[in-house]
Biopython code that builds the backbone (N, CA, C, O; Angstrom):
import numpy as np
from Bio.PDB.StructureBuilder import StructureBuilder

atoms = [
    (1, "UNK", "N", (96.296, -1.903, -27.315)),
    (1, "UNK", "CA", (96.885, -0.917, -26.426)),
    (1, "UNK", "C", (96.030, -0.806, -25.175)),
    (1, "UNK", "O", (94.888, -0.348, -25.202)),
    (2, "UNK", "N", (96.673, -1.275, -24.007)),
    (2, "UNK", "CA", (95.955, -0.819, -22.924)),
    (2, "UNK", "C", (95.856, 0.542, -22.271)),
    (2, "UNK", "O", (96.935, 1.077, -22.014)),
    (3, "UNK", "N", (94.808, 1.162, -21.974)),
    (3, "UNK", "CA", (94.327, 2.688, -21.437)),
    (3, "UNK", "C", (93.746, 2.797, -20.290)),
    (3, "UNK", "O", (92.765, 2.076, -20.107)),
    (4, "UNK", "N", (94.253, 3.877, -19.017)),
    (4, "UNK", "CA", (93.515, 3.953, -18.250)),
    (4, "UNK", "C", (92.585, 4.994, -17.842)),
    (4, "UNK", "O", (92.937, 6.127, -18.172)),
    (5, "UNK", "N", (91.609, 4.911, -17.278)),
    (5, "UNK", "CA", (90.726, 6.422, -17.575)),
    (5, "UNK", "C", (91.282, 7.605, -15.879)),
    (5, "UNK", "O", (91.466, 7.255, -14.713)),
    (6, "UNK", "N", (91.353, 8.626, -16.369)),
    (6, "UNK", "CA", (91.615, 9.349, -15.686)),
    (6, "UNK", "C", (90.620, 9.875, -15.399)),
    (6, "UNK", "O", (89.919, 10.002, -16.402)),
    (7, "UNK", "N", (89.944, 10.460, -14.084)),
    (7, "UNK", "CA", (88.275, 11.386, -13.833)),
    (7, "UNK", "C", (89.090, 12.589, -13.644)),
    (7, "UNK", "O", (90.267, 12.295, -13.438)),
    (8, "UNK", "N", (88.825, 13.991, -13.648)),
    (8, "UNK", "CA", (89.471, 15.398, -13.569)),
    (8, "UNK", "C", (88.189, 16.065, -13.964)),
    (8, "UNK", "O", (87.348, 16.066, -14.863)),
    (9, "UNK", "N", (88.599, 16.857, -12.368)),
    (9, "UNK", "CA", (87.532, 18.250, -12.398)),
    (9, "UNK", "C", (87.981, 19.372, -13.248)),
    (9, "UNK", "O", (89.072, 19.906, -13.050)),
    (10, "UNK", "N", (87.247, 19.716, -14.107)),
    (10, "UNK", "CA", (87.395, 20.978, -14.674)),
    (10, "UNK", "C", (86.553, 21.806, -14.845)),
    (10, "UNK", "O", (85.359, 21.534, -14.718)),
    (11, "UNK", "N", (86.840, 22.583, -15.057)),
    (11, "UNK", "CA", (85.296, 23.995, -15.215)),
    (11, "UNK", "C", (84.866, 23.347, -16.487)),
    (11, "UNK", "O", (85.512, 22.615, -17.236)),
    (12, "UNK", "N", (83.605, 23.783, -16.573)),
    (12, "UNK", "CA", (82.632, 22.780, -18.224)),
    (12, "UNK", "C", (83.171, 24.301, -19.641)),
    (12, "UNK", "O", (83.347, 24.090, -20.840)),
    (13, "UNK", "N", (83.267, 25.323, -19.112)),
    (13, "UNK", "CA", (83.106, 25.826, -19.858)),
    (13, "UNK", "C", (84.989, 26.027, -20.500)),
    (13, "UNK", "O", (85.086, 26.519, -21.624)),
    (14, "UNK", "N", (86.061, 25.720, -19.914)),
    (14, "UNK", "CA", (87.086, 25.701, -20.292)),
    (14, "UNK", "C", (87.176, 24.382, -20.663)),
    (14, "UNK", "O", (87.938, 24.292, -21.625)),
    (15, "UNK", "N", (86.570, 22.925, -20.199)),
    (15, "UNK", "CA", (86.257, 22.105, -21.240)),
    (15, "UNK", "C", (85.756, 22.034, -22.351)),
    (15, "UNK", "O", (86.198, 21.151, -23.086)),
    (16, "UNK", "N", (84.757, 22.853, -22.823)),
    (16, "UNK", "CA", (84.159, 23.205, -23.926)),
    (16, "UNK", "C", (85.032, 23.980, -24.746)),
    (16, "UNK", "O", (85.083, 23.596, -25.914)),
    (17, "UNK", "N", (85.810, 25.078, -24.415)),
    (17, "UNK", "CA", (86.754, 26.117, -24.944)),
    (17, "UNK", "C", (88.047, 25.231, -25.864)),
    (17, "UNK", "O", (88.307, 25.502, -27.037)),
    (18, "UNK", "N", (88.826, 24.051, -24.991)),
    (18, "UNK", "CA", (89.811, 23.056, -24.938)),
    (18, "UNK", "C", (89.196, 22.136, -26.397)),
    (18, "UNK", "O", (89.647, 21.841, -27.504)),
    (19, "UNK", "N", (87.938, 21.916, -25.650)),
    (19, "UNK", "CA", (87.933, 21.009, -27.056)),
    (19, "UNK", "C", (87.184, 21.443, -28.394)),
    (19, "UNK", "O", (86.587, 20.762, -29.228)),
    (20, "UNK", "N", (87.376, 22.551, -28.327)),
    (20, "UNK", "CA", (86.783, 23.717, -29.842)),
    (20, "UNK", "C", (88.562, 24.112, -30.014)),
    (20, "UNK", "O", (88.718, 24.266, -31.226)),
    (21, "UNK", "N", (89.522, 24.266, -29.510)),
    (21, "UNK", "CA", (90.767, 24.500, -29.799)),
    (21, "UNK", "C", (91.414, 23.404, -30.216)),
    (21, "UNK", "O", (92.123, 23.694, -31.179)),
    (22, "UNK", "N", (91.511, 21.879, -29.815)),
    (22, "UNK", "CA", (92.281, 20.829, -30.391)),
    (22, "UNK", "C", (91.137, 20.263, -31.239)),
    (22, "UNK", "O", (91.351, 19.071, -31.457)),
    (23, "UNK", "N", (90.043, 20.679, -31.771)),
    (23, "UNK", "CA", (89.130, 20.197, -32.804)),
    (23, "UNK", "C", (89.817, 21.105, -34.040)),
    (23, "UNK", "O", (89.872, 20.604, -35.164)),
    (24, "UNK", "N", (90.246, 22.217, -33.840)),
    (24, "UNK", "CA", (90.151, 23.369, -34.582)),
    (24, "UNK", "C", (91.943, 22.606, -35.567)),
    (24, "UNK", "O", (92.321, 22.538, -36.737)),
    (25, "UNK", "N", (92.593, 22.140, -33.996)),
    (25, "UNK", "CA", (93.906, 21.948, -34.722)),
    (25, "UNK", "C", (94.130, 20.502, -34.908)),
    (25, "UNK", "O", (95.211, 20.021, -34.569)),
    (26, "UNK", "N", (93.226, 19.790, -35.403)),
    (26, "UNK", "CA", (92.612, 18.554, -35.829)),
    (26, "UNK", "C", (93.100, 17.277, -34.770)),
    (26, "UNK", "O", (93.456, 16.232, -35.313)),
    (27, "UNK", "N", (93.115, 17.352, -33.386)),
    (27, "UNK", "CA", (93.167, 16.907, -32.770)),
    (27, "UNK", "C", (92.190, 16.343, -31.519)),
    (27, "UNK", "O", (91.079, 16.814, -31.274)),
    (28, "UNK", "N", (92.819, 15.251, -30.784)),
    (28, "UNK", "CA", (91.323, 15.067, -29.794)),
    (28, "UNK", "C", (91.501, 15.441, -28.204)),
    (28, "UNK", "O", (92.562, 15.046, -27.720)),
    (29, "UNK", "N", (90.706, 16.073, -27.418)),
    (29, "UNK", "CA", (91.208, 16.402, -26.211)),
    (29, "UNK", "C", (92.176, 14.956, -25.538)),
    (29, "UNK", "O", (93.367, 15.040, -25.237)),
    (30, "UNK", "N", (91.646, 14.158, -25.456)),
    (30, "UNK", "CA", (92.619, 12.813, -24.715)),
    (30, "UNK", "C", (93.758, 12.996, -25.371)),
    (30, "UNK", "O", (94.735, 13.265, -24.672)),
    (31, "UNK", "N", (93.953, 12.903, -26.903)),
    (31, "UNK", "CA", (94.995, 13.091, -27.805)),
    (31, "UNK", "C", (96.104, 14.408, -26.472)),
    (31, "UNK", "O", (97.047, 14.244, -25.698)),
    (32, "UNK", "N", (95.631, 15.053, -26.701)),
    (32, "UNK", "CA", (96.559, 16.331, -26.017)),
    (32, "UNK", "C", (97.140, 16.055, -24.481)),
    (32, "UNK", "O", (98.286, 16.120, -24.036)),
    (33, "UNK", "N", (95.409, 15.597, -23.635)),
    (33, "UNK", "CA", (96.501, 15.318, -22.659)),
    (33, "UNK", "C", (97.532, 14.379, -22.330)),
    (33, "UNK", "O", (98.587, 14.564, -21.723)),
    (34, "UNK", "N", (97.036, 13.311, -22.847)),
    (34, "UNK", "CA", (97.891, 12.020, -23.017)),
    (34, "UNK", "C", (99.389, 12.702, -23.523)),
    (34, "UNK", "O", (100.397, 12.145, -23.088)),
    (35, "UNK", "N", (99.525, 13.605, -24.211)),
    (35, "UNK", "CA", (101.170, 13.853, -24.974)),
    (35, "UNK", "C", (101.622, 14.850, -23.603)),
    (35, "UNK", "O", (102.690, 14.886, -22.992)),
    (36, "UNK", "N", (100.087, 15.789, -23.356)),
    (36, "UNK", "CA", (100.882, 16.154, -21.845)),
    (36, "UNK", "C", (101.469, 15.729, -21.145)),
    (36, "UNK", "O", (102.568, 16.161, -20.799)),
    (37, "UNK", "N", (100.732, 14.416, -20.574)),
    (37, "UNK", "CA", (101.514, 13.793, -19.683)),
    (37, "UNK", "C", (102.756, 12.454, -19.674)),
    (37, "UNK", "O", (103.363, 11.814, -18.816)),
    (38, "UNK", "N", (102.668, 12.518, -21.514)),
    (38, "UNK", "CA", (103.937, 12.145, -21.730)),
    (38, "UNK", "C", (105.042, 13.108, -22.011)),
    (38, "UNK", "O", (105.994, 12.456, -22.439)),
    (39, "UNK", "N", (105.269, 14.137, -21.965)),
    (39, "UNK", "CA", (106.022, 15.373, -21.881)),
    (39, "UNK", "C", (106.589, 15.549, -20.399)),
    (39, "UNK", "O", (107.757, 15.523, -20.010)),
    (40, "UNK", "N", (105.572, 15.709, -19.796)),
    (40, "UNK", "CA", (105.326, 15.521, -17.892)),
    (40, "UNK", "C", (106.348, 15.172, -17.526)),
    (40, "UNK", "O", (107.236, 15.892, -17.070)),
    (41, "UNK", "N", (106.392, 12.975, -17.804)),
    (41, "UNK", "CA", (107.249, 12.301, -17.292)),
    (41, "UNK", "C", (108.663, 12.259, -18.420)),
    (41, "UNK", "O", (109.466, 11.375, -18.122)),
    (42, "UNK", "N", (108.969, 12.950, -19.427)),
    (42, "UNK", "CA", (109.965, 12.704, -19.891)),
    (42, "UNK", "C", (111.410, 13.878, -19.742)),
    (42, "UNK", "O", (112.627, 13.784, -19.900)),
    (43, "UNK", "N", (110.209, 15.223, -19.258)),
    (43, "UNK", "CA", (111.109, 16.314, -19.288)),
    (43, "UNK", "C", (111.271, 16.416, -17.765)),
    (43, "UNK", "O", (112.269, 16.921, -17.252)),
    (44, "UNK", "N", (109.949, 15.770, -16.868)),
    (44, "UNK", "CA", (109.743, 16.044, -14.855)),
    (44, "UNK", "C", (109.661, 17.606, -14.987)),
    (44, "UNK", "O", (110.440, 18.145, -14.200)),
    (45, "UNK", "N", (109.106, 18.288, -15.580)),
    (45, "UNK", "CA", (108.745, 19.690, -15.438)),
    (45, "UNK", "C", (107.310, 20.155, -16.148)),
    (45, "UNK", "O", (106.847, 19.434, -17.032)),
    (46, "UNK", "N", (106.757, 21.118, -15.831)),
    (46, "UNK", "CA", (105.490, 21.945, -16.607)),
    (46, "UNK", "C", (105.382, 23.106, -16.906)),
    (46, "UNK", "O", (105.347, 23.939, -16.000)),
    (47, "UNK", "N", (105.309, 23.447, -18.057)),
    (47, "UNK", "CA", (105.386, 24.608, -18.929)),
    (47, "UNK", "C", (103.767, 24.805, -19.427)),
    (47, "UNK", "O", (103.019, 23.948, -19.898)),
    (48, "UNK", "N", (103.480, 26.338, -19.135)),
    (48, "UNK", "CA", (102.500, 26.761, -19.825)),
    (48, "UNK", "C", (103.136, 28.189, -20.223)),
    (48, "UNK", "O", (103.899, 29.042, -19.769)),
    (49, "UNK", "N", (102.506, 27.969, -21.123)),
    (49, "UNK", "CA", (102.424, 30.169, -22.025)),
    (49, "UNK", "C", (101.238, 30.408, -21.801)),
    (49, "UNK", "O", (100.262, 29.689, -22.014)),
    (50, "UNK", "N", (101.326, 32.044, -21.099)),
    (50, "UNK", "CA", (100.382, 32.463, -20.854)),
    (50, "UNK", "C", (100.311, 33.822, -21.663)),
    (50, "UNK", "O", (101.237, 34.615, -21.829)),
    (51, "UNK", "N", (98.882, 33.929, -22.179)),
    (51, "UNK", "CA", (99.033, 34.653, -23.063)),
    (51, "UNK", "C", (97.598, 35.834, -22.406)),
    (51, "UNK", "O", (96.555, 35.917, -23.055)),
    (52, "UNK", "N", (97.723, 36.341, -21.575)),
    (52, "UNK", "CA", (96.511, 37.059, -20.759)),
    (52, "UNK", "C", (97.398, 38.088, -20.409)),
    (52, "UNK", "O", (98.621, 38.057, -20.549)),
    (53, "UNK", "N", (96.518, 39.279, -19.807)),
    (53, "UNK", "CA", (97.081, 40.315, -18.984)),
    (53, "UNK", "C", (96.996, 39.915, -17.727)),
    (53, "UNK", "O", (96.066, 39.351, -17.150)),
    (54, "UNK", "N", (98.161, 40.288, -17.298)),
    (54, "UNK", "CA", (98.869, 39.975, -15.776)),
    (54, "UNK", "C", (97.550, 40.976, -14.955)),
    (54, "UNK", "O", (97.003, 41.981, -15.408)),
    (55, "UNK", "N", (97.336, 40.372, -13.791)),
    (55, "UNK", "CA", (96.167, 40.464, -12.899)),
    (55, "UNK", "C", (96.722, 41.703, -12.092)),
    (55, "UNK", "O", (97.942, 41.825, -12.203)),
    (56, "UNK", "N", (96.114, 42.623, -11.325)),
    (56, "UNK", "CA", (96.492, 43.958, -10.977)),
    (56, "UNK", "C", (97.380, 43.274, -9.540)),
    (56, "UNK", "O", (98.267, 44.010, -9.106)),
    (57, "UNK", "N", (97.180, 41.978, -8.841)),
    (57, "UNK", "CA", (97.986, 41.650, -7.750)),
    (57, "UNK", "C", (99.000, 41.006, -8.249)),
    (57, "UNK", "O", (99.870, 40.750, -7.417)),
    (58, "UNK", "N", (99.233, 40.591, -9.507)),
    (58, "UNK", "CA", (100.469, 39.823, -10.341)),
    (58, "UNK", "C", (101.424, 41.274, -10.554)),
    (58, "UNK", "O", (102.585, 41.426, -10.172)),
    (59, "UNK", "N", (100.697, 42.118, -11.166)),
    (59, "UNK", "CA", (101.994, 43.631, -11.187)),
    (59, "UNK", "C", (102.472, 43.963, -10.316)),
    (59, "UNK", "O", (103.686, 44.158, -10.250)),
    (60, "UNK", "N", (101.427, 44.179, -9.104)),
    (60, "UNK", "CA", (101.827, 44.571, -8.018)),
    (60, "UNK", "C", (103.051, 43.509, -7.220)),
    (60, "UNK", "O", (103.967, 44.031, -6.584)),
    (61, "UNK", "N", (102.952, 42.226, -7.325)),
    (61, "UNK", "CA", (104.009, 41.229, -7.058)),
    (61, "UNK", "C", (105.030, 41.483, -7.441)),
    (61, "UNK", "O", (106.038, 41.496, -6.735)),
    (62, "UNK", "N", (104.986, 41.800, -8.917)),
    (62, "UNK", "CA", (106.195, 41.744, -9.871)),
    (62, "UNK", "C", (107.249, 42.988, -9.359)),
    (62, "UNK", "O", (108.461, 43.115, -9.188)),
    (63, "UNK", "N", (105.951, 43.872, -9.216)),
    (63, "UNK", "CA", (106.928, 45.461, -8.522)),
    (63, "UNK", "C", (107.311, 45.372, -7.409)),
    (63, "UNK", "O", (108.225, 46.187, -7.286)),
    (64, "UNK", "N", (107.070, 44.607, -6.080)),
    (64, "UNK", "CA", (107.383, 44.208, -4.859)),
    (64, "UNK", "C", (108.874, 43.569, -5.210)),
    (64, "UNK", "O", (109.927, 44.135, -4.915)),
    (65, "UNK", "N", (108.790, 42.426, -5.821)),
    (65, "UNK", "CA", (109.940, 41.662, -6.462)),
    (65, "UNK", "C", (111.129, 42.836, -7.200)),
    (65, "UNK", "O", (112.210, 43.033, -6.645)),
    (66, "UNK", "N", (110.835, 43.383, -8.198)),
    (66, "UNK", "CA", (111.779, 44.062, -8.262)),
    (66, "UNK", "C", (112.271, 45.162, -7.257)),
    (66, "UNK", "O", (113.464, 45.463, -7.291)),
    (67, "UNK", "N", (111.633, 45.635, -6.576)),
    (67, "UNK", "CA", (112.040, 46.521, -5.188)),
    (67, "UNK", "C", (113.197, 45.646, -4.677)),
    (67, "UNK", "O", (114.380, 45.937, -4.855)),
    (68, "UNK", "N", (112.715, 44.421, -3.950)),
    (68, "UNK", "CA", (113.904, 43.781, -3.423)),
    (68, "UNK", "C", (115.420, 43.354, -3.837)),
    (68, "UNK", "O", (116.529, 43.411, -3.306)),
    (69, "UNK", "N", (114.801, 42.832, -5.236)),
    (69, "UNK", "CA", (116.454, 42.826, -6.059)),
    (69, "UNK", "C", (116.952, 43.994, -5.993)),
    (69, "UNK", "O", (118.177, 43.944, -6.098)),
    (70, "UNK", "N", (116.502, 45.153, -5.850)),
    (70, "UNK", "CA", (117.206, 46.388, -6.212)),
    (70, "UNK", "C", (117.736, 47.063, -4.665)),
    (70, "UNK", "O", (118.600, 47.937, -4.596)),
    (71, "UNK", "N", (117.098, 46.522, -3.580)),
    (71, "UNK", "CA", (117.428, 46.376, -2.419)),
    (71, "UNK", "C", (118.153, 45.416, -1.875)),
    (71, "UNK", "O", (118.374, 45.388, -0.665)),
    (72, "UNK", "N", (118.636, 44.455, -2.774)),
    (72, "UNK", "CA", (119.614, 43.384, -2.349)),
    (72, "UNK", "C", (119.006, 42.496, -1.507)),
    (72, "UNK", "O", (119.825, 41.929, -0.783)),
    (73, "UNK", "N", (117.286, 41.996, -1.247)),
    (73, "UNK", "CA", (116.865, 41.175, -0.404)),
    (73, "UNK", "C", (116.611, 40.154, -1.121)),
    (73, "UNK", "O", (115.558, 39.576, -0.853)),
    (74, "UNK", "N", (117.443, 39.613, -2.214)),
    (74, "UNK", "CA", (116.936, 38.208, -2.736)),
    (74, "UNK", "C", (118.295, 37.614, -2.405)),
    (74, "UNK", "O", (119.366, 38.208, -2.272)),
    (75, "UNK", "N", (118.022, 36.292, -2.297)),
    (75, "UNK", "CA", (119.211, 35.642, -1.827)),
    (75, "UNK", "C", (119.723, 34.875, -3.036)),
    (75, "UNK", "O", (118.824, 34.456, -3.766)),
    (76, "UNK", "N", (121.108, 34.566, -3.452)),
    (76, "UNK", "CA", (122.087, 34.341, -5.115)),
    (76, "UNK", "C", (121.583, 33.084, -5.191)),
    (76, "UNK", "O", (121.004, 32.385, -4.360)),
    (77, "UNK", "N", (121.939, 32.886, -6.475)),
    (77, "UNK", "CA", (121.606, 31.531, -7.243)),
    (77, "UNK", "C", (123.123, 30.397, -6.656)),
    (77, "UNK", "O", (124.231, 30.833, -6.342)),
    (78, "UNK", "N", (122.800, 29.283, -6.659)),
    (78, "UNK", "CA", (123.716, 28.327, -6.215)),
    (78, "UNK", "C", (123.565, 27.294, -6.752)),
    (78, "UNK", "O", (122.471, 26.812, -7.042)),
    (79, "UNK", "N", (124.753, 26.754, -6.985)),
    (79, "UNK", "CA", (124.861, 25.070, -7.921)),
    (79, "UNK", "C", (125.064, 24.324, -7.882)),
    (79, "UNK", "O", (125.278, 23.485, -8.757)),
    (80, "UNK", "N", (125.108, 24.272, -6.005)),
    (80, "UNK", "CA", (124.945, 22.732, -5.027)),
    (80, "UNK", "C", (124.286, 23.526, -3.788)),
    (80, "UNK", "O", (123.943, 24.698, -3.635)),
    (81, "UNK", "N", (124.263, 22.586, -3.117)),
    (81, "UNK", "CA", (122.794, 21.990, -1.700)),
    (81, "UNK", "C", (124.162, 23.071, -0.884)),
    (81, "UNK", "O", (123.984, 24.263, -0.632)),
    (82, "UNK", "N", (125.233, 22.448, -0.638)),
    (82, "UNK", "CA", (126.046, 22.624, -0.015)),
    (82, "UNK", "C", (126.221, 24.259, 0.503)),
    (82, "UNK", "O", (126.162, 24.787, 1.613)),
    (83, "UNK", "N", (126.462, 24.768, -0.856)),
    (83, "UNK", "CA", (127.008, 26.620, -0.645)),
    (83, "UNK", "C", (125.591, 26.742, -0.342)),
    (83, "UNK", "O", (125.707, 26.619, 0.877)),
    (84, "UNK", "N", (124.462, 26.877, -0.506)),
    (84, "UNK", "CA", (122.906, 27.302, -0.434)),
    (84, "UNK", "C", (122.760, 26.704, 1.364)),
    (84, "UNK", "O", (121.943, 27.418, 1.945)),
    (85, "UNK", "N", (123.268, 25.763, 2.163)),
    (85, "UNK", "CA", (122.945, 25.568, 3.219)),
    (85, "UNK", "C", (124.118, 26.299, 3.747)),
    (85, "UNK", "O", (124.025, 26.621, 4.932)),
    (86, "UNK", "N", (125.207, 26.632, 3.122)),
    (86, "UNK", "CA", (126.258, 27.918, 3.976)),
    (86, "UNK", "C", (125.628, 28.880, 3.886)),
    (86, "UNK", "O", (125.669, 29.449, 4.977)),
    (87, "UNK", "N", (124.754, 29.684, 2.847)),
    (87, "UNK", "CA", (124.362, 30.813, 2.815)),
    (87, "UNK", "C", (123.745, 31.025, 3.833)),
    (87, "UNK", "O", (123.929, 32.066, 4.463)),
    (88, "UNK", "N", (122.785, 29.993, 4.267)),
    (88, "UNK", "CA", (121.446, 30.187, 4.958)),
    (88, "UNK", "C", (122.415, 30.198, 6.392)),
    (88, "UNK", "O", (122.011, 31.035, 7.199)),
    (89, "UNK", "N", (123.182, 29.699, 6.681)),
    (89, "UNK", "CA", (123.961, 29.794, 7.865)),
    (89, "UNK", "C", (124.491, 31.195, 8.254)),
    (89, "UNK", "O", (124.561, 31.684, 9.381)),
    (90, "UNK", "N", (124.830, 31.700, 7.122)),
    (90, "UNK", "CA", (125.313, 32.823, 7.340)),
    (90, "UNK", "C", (124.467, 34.049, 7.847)),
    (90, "UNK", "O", (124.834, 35.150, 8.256)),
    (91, "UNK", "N", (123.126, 33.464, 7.675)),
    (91, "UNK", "CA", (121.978, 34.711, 8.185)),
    (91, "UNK", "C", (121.963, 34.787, 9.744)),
    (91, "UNK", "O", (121.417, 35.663, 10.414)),
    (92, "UNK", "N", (122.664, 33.708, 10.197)),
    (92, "UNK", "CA", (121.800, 33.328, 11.476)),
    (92, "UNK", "C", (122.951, 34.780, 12.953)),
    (92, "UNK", "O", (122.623, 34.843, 14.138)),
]
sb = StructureBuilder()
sb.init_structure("model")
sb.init_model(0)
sb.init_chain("A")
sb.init_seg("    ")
for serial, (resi, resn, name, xyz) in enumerate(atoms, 1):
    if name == "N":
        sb.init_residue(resn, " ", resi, " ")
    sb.init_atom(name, np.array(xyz, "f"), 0.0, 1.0, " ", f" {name:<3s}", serial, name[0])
structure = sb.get_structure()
């Protein structure tokens, strides 16, 4: 099997954390990312769960955000290029 090496900056101590967690679930850090980044290219999207408390400027976002929906300043969901470049026309 041919392999290529990837170099990636990471903090040492969330490297250390990473590989006490896929040791724990009998796995090897390369093991994990390697399926990452075959996940990556099979789905073209990235998913994490975050499992922390939201940061005091993340609430504050979240409450900004809901202000506007409730003020009608978000603009609708669309399911072509087409109606989404009429919308934007329509601002002008």
């Amino acid at each position: 099997m041919n392999t290529a090496i990837i170099n990636i900056k990471v903090n040492p101590k969330v490297k250390t954390q990473a590989q006490q967690v896929v040791e724990e679930l009998g796995l090897s850090l390369s093991g994990v990312i390697n399926a990452f980044l075959k996940q990556l290219v099979r789905t073209k999207s990235v998913s994490f769960t975050v499992s922390e408390e939201p940061t005091t400027h993340m609430l504050q976002a979240l409450k900004e955000s809901e202000e506007d929906v409730k003020a009608g300043r978000v603009s609708p969901s669309f399911t072509n290029a087409k109606d989404a470049i009429g919308w934007l026309h329509k601002g002008r």
